[in-house]
C-alpha positions as CSV (number, residue, x, y, z in Angstrom):
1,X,66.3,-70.2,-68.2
2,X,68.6,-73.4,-68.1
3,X,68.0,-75.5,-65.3
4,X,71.0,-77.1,-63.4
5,X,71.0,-80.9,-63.1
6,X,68.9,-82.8,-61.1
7,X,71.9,-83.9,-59.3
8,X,72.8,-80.5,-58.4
9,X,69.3,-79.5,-57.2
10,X,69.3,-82.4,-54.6
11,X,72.4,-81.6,-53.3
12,X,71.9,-78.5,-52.5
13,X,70.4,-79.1,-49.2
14,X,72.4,-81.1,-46.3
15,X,69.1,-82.2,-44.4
16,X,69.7,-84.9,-41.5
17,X,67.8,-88.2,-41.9
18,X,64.0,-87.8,-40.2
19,X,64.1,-83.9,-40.3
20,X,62.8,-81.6,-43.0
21,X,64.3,-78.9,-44.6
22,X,62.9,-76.3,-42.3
23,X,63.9,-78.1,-39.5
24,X,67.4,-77.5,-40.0
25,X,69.0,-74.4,-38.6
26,X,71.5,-73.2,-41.0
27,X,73.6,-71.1,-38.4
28,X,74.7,-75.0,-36.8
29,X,75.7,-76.2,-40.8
30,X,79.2,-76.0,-40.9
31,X,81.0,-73.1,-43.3
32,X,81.6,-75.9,-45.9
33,X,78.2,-77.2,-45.9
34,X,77.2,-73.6,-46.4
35,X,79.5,-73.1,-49.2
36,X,78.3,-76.5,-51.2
37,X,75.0,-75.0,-50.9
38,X,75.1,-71.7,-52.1
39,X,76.7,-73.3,-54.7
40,X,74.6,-76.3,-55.5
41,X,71.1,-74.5,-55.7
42,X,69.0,-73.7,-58.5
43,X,69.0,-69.7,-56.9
44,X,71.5,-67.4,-57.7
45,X,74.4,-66.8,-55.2
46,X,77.1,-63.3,-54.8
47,X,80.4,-63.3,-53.2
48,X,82.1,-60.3,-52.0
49,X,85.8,-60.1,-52.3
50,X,88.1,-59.1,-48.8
51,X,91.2,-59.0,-48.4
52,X,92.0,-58.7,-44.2
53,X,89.4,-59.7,-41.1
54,X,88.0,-56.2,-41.4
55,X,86.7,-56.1,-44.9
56,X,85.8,-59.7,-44.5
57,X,83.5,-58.2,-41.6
58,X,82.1,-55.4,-43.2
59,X,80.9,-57.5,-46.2
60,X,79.7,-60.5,-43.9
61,X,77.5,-57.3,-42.3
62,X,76.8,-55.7,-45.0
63,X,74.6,-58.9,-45.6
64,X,76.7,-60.9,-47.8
65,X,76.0,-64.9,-47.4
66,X,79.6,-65.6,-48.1
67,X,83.8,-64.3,-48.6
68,X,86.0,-64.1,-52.0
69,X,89.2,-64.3,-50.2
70,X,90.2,-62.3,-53.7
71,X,94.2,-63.0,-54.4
72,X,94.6,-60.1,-56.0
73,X,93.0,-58.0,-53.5
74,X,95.3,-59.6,-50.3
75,X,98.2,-59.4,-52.5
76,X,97.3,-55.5,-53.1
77,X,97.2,-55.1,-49.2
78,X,100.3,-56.6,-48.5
79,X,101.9,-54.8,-50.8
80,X,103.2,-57.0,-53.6
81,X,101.9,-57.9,-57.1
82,X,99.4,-60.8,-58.0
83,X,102.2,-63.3,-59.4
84,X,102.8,-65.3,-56.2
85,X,104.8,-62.9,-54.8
86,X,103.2,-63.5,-51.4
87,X,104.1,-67.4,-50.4
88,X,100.7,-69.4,-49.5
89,X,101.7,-69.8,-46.3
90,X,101.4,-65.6,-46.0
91,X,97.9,-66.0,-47.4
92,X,96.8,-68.7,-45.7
93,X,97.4,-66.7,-42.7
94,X,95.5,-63.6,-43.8
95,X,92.3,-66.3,-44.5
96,X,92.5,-67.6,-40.9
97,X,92.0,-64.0,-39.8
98,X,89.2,-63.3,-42.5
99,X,87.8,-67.2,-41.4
100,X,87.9,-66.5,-37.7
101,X,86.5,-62.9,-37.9
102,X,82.8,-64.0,-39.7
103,X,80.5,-66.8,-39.6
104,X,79.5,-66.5,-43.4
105,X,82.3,-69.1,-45.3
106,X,84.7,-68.0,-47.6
107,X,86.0,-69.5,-51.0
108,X,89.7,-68.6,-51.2
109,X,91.3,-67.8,-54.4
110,X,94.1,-70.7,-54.6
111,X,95.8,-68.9,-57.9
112,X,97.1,-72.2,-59.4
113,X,97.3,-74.5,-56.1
114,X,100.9,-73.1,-55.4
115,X,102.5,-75.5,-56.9
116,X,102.5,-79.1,-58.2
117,X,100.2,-81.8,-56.8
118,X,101.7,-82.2,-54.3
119,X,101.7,-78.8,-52.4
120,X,97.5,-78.6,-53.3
121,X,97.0,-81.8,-50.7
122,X,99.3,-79.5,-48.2
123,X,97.2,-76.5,-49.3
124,X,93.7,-78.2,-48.5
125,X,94.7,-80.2,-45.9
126,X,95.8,-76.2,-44.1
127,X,92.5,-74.5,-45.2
128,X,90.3,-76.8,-43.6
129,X,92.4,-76.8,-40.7
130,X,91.8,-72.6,-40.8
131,X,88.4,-72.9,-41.3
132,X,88.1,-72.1,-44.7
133,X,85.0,-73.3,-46.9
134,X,86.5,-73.8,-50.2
135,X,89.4,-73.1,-52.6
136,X,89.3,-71.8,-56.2
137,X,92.4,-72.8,-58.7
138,X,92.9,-72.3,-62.5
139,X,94.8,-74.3,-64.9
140,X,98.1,-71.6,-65.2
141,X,101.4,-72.9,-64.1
142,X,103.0,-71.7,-61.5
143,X,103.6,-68.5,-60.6
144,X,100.6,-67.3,-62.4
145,X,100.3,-63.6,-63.5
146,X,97.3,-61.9,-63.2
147,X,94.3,-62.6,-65.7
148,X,94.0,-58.9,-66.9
149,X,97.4,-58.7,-67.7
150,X,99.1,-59.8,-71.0
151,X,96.0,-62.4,-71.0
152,X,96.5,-64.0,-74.2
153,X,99.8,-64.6,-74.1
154,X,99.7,-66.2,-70.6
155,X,100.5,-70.0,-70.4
156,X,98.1,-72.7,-69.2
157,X,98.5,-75.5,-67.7
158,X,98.3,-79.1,-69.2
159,X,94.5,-80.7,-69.2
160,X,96.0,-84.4,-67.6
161,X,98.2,-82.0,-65.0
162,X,95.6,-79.6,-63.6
163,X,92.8,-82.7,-63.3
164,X,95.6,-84.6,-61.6
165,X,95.8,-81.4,-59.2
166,X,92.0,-81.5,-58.9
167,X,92.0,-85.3,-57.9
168,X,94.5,-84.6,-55.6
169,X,92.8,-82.1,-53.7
170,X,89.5,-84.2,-53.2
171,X,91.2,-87.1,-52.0
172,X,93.2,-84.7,-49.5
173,X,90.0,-83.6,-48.1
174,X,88.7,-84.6,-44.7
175,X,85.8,-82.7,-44.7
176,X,83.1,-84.4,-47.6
177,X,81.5,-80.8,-47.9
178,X,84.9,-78.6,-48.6
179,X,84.7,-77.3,-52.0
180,X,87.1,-77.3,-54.5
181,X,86.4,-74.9,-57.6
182,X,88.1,-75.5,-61.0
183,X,88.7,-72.2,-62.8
184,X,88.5,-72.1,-66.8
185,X,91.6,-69.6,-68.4
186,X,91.4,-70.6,-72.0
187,X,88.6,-67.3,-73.0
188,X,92.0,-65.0,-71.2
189,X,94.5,-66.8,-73.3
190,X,92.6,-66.7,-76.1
191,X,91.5,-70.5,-76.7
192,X,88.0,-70.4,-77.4
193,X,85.0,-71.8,-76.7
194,X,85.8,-75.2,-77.8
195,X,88.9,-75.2,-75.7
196,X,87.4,-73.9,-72.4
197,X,84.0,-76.7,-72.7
198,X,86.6,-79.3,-73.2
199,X,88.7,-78.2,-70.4
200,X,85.8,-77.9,-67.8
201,X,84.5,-81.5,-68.9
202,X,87.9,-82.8,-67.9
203,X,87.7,-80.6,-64.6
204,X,84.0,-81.8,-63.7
205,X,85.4,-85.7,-64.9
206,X,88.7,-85.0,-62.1
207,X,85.9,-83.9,-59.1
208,X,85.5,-80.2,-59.4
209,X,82.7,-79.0,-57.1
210,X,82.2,-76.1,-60.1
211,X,83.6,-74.3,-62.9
212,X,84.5,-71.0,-62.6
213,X,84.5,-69.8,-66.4
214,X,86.8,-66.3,-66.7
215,X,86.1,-63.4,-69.5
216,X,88.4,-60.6,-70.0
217,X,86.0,-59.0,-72.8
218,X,83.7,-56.0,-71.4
219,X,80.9,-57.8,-73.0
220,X,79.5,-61.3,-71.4
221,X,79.4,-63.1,-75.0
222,X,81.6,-65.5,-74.0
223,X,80.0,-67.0,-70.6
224,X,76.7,-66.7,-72.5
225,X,78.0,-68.9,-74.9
226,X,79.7,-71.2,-73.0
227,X,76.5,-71.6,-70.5
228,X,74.7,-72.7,-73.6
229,X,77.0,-75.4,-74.4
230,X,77.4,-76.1,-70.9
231,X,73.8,-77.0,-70.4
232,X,74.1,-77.3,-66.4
233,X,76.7,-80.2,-66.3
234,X,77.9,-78.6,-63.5
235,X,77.2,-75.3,-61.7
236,X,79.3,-72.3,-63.1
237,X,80.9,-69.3,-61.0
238,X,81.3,-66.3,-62.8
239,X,83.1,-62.9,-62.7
240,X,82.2,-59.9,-64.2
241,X,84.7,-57.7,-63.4
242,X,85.0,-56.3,-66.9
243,X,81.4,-56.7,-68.2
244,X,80.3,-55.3,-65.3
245,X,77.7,-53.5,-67.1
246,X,75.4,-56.0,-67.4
247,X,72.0,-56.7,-65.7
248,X,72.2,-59.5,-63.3
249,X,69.0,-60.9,-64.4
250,X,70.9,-61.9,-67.6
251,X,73.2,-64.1,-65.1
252,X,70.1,-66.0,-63.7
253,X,68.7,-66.4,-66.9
254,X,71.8,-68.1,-68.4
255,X,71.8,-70.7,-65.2
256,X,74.9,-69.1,-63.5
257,X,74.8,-70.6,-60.0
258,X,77.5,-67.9,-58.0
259,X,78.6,-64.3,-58.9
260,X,82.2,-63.1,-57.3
261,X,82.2,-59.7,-57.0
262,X,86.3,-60.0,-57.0
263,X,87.9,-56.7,-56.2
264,X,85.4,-54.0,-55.1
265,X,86.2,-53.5,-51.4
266,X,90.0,-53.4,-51.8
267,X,89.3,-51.1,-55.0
268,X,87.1,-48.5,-53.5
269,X,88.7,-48.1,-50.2
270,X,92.7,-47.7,-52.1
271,X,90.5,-44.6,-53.6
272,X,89.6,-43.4,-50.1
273,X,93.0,-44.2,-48.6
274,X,94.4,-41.8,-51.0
275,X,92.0,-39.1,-51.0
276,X,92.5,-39.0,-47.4
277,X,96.2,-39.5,-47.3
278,X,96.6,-36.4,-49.9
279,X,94.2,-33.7,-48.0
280,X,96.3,-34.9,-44.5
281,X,99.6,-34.4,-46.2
282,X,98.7,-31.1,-48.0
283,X,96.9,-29.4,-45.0
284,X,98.8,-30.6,-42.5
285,X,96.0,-31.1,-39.7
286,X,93.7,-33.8,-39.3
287,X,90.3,-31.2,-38.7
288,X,89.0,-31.2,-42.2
289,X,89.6,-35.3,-42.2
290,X,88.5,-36.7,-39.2
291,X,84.5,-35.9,-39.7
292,X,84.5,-38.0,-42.7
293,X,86.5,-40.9,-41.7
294,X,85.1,-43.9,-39.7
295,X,84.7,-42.9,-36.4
296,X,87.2,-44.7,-34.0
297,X,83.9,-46.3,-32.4
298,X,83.0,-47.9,-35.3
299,X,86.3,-49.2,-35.7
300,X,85.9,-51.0,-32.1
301,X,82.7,-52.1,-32.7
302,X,83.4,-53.9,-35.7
303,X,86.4,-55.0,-33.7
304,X,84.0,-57.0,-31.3
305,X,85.2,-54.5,-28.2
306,X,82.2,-54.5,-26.9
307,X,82.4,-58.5,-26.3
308,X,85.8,-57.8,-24.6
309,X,84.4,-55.9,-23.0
310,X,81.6,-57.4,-21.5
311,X,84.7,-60.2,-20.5
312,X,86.4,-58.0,-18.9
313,X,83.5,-57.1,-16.4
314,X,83.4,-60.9,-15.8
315,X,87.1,-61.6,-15.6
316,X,89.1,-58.0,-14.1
317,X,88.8,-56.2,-11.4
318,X,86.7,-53.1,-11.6
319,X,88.6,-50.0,-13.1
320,X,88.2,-47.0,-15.4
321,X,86.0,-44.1,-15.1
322,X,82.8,-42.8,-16.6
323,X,81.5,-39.4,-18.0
324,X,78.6,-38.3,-17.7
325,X,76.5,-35.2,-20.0
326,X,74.3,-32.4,-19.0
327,X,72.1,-30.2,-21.6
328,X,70.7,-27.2,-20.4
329,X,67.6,-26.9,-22.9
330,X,64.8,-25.1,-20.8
331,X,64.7,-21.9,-22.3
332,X,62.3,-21.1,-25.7
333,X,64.4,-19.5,-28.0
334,X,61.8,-16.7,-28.8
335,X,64.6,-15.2,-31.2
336,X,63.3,-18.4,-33.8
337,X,60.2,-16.8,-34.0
338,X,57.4,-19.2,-35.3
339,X,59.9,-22.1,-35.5
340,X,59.6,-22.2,-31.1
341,X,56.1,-21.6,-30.6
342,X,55.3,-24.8,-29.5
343,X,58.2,-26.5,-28.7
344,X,61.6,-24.9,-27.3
345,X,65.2,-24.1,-29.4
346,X,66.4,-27.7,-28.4
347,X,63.5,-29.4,-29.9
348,X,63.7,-27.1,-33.7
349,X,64.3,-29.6,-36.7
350,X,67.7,-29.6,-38.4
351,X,68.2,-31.9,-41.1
352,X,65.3,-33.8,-40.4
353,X,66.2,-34.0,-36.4
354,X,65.8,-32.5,-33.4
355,X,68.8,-30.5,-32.7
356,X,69.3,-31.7,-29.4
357,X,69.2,-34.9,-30.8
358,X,72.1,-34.5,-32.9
359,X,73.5,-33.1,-29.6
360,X,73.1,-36.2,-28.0
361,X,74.3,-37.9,-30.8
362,X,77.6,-36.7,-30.1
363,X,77.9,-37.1,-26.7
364,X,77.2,-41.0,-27.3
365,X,79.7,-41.0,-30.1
366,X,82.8,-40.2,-28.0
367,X,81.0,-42.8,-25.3
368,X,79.0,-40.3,-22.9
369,X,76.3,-42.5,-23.0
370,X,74.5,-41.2,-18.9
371,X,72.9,-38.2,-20.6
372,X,70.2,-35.6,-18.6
373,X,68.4,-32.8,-20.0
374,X,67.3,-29.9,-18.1
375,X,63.5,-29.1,-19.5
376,X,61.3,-25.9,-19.3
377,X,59.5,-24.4,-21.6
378,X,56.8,-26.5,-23.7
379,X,58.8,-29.6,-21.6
380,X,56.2,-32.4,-23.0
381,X,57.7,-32.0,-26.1
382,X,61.1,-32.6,-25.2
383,X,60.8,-36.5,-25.4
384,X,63.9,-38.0,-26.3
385,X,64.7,-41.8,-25.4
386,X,67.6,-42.7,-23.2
387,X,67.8,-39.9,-21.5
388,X,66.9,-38.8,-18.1
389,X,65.0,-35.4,-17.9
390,X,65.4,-32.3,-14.8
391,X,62.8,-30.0,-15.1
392,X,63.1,-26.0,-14.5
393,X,59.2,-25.1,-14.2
394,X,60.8,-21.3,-13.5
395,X,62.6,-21.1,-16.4
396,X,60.7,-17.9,-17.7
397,X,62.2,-16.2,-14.8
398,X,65.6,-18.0,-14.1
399,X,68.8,-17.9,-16.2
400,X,71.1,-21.5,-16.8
401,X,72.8,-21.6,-13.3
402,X,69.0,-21.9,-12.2
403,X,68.3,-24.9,-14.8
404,X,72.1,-26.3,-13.5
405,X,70.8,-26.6,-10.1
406,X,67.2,-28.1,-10.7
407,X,69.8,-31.2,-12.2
408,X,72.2,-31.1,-9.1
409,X,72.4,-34.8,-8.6
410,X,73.6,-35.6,-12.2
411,X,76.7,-33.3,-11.0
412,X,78.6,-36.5,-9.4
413,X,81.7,-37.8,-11.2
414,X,83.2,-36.7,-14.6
415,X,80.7,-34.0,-16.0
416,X,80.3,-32.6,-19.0
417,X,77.8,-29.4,-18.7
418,X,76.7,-27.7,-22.4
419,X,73.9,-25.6,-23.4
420,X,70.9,-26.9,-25.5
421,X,71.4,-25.0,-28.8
422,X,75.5,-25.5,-29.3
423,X,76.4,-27.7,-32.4
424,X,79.9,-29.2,-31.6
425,X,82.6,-31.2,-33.9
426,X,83.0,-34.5,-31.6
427,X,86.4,-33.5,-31.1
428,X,85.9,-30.6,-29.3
429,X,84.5,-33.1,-26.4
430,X,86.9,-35.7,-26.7
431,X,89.9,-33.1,-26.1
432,X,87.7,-31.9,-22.7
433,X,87.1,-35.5,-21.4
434,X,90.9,-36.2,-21.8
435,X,91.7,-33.0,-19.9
436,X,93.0,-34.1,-16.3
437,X,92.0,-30.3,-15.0
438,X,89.0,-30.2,-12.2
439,X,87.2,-27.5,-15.0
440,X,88.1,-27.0,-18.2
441,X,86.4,-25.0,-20.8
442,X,86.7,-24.6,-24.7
443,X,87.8,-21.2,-26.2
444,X,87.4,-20.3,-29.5
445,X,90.3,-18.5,-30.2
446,X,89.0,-16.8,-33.6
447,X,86.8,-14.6,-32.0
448,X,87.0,-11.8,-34.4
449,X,84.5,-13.2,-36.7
450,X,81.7,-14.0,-33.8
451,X,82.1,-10.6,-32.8
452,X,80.0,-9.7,-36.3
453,X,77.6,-12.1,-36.5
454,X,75.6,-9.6,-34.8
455,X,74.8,-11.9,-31.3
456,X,75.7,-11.7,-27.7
457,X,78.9,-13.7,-27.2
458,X,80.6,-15.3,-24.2
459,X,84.0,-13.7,-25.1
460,X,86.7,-14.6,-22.5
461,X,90.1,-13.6,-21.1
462,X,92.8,-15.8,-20.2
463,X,96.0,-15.9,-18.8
464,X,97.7,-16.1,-22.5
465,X,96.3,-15.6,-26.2
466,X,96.5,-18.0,-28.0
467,X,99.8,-19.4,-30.0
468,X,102.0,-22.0,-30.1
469,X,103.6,-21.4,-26.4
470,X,99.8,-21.3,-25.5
471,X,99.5,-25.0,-26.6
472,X,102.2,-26.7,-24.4
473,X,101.4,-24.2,-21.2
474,X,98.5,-24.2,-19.2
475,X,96.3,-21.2,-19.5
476,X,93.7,-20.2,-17.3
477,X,90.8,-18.7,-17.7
478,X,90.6,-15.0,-16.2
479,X,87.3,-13.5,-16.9
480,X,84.2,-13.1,-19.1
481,X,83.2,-10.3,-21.1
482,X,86.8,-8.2,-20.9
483,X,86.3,-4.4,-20.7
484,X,89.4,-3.9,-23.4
485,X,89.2,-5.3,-27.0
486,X,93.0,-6.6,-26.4
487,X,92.0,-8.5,-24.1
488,X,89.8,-10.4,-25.4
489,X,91.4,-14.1,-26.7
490,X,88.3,-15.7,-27.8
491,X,84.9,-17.1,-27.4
492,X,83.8,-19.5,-25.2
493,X,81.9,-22.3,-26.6
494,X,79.4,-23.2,-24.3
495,X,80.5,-26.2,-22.8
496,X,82.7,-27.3,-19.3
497,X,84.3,-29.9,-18.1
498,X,84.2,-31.5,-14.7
499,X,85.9,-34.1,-12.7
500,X,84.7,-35.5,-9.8
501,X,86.6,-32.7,-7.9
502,X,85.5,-30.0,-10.3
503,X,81.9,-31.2,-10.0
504,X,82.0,-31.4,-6.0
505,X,83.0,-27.3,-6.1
506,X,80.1,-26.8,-8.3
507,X,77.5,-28.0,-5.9
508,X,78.8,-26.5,-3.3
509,X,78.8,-22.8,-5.1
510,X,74.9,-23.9,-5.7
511,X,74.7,-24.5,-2.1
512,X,75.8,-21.0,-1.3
513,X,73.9,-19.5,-4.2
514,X,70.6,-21.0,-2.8
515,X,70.6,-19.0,0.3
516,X,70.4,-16.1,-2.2
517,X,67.2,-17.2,-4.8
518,X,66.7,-13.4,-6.5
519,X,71.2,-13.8,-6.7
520,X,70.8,-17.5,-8.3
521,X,67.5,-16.6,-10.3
522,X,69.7,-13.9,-12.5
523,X,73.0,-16.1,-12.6
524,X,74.5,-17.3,-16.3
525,X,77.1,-20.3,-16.6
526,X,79.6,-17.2,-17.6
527,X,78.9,-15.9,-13.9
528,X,79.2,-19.5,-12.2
529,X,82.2,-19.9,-14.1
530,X,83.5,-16.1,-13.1
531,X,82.5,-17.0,-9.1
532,X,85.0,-20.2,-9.5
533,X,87.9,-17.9,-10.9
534,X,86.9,-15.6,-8.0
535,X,87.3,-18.4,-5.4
536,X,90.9,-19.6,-6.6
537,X,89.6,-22.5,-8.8
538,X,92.1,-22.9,-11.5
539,X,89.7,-22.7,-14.9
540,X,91.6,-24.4,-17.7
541,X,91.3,-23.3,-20.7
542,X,91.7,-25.6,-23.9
543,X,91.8,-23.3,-27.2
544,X,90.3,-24.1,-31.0
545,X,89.2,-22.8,-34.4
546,X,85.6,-23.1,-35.3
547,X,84.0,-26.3,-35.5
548,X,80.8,-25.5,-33.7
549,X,77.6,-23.5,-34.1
550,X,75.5,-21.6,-31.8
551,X,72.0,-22.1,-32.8
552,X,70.8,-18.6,-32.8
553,X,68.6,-17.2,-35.6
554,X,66.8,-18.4,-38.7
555,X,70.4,-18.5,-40.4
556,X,72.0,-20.7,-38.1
557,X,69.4,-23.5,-38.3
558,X,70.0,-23.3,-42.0
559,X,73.7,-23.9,-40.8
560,X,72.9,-26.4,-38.4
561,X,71.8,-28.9,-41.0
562,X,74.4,-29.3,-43.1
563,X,76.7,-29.1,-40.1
């Protein structure tokens, strides 16, 4: 392996005087001085290309040590070709966004300075104002096209002009550490090897930091070559966009000090946008899309919501509301067989997981994070973190309302109420948390095909079927378990929604229904849900299709994990 210089080697740490190395915290070294070293050691560094403040975020966390602010990719996402169609002053303000949204630095793809000497002192004076770490330019002339297009016939700029651009830019620099990267074109236009050495001597003569050396051939036989030549006069950037293909080892070997991964993020997520974009347009609903898309709390987090919001606890008067979950997960589930002999339904492995745990999991993920779990049966093994646990010791002998009272002081506020062996889409709770209705419960409105799986189902009544009037009016729920097949409208899904009103007439029907233990003992959530309708209580109903499992036999747990 080719060393690099001694030179480079003992710049490649910015240790105070009277402190050693590990003394020296690098998360107080500026983004610059974090740059020059990455680039300056003897181990190999990797860049990965963004294009906005998100996908610079998602590669600082993915664990990348430092930003391509890729031209092409932030001329791609603003919509206009990579030939200086977007003005530096438009891309300078996408890096302040990608600067100010990580802590990692970023090296900006400068295309050819934007302009003559002149506008490069403009350009570095603005970046180090933005906060950003360094700037890559290559000897085209202005406006340059993109490398992998019409390569060899592309112009480049004069030796003497592009080192007088170079020495412009250091002298225009404030900050000693700001790096200034001198990218090689003559392999694109088809110069040769002799061309591009002499070319990056002149570069490392003018004050390049490094020499970024560019291949358009899908093998790396022309870096190789040119590192050999090169001998380590100064380090080399590299990237192998088209000779992808081969091993990184080969890099370190030839003494490459940084790899730009230039275009990945912008690539693979256009890929995503459109598979998405097409399966929207062409099925006209957002149900088969939304489970494989980020979820909108993921969005926030990377967002930093969470320290806005912690600000706004500090800064604002209190406001909002809370809701709240309850599981009902005391019975057995003898119907499992084997699978609940020594732990109950809510505790059977799905995937790998407990199912109530991927219950839970989707309470938290549309931000019901004050969970309770009513236990019973086999209730040691029901052991969940983060939740708090209700017991029903007479579960062998009581039905849910039963389980629902043992966790009566969880019924305060906005209440979600579900039972222990339901799989639902997220949605499905989001919809009943936005609901403004004191109860509200979700129907599954294709009922016909529960009806055969051979089960006991909650079918329902309501004040309308449902259709496309049913969707804009407000239908009620009439009754459980309808006498006539026509009027049946669907299925309910095990799950109601409270507000603070809703769960105030709940407690009070438990109240009643204590006086009367052998009346409370037999009670299902159906029958608490009847008694409300038979008191007046207005029992919205919110109708669906699908999107949720009822864990009930040796088939459905099959189901479940690939739910």
């Amino acid at each position: 392996m080719l060393e690099k210089p001694a030179i480079a080697r003992q710049g490649a740490r910015s240790v105070p005087p009277g402190a050693t190395e590990s003394e020296t915290d690098m998360s107080t070294l500026k983004k610059t001085t974090k740059l020059k070293q990455m680039v300056q050691r003897s181990e190999l560094a990797f860049l990965m290309e963004a294009h906005n403040g998100l996908s610079a975020k998602v590669a600082e966390e993915a664990g990348f040590e430092g930003i391509w602010g890729s031209g092409l990719s932030i001329s791609a996402a603003l919509g206009v070709r990579d030939h200086n169609e977007a003005s530096w002053t438009q891309v300078l303000e996408v890096a302040e966004f990608m600067s100010d949204a990580t802590t990692v630095p970023m090296l900006l793809d400068g295309d050819t300075g934007y302009g003559d000497f002149n506008t490069m002192q403009r350009v570095i004076r603005k970046l180090e104002q933005r906060g950003v770490a360094g700037v890559c330019i290559e000897d085209k002339i202005f406006p340059k096209t993109n490398s992998f297009i019409r390569g060899a016939g592309q112009p480049l700029a004069s030796i003497d002009e592009f080192s007088g651009k170079i020495k412009a830019g250091k002298d225009a620099q404030s900050d000693e550490d700001f790096v200034i990267v001198a990218r090689v074109e003559a392999f694109i236009a088809g110069w040769g090897l002799e061309e591009a050495l002499k070319r990056a001597e002149a570069y490392r003569l003018a004050g390049a930091d490094a020499i970024l050396m560019h291949s358009a051939l899908r093998s790396p036989s022309e870096i190789l070559a040119f590192m050999k030549e090169w001998a380590g006069r100064l380090p080399v950037v590299i990237v192998p966009t088209k000779y992808y293909q081969t091993p990184t080892e080969v890099f370190r070997d030839a003494g490459v000090s940084v790899v730009i991964w230039a275009n990945h993020l912008m690539r693979s997520s256009l890929a995503v946008m459109a598979q998405t974009a097409k399966r929207i347009h062409d099925e006209q609903t957002l149900i088969n899309v939304e489970e494989r898309v980020a979820p909108l709390a993921e969005v926030f987090r990377i967002q930093g919501e969470h320290s806005l919001e912690e600000a706004e606890k500090r800064y604002l008067p209190k406001h909002g509301r809370s809701v709240k979950g309850i599981v009902l997960a005391a019975s057995q589930g003898a119907e499992l067989g084997e699978l609940t002999r020594d732990r109950p339904k809510a505790m059977v492995s799905l995937g790998g997981k407990p199912l109530l745990a991927h219950i839970l999991e989707t309470y938290r993920s549309v931000n019901v994070k004050e969970l309770s779990v009513v236990r019973g049966y086999r209730k040691d093994a029901v052991n969940l973190a983060n939740v708090k646990y209700f017991d029903n010791d007479a579960f062998a002998s009581t039905q849910e309302v039963s389980s629902l009272a043992a966790a009566a002081e969880a019924l305060e506020g906005d209440v979600l109420v579900s039972y222990g062996d339901v799989l639902l889409k997220k949605y499905i709770l989001q919809e009943l948390i936005d609901c403004e209705d004191d109860v509200a419960v979700m129907v599954d409105a294709d009922h016909a095909e529960s009806r055969n799986r051979g089960r006991a189902a909650d079918f329902v009544s309501c004040s309308e079927p449902n259709s496309r009037r049913a969707f804009q009016n407000h239908v009620t729920l009439k009754g459980f378990r309808p006498e006539r097949a026509d009027a049946v409208h669907g299925e309910w899904m095990g799950v109601v929604k409270l507000s603070p009103k809703g769960a105030s007439l709940v407690r009070d029907k438990l109240r009643v229904l204590a006086a009367e233990p052998d009346r409370l003992r037999a009670l299902k959530l159906p029958d608490l849900l009847s008694l409300l309708v038979a008191d007046g209580v207005a029992v919205r109903v919110l109708y669906t299709t699908g999107h949720w499992l009822d864990v009930d036999s040796l088939e459905d747990v099959v189901a479940g994990a690939a739910f």
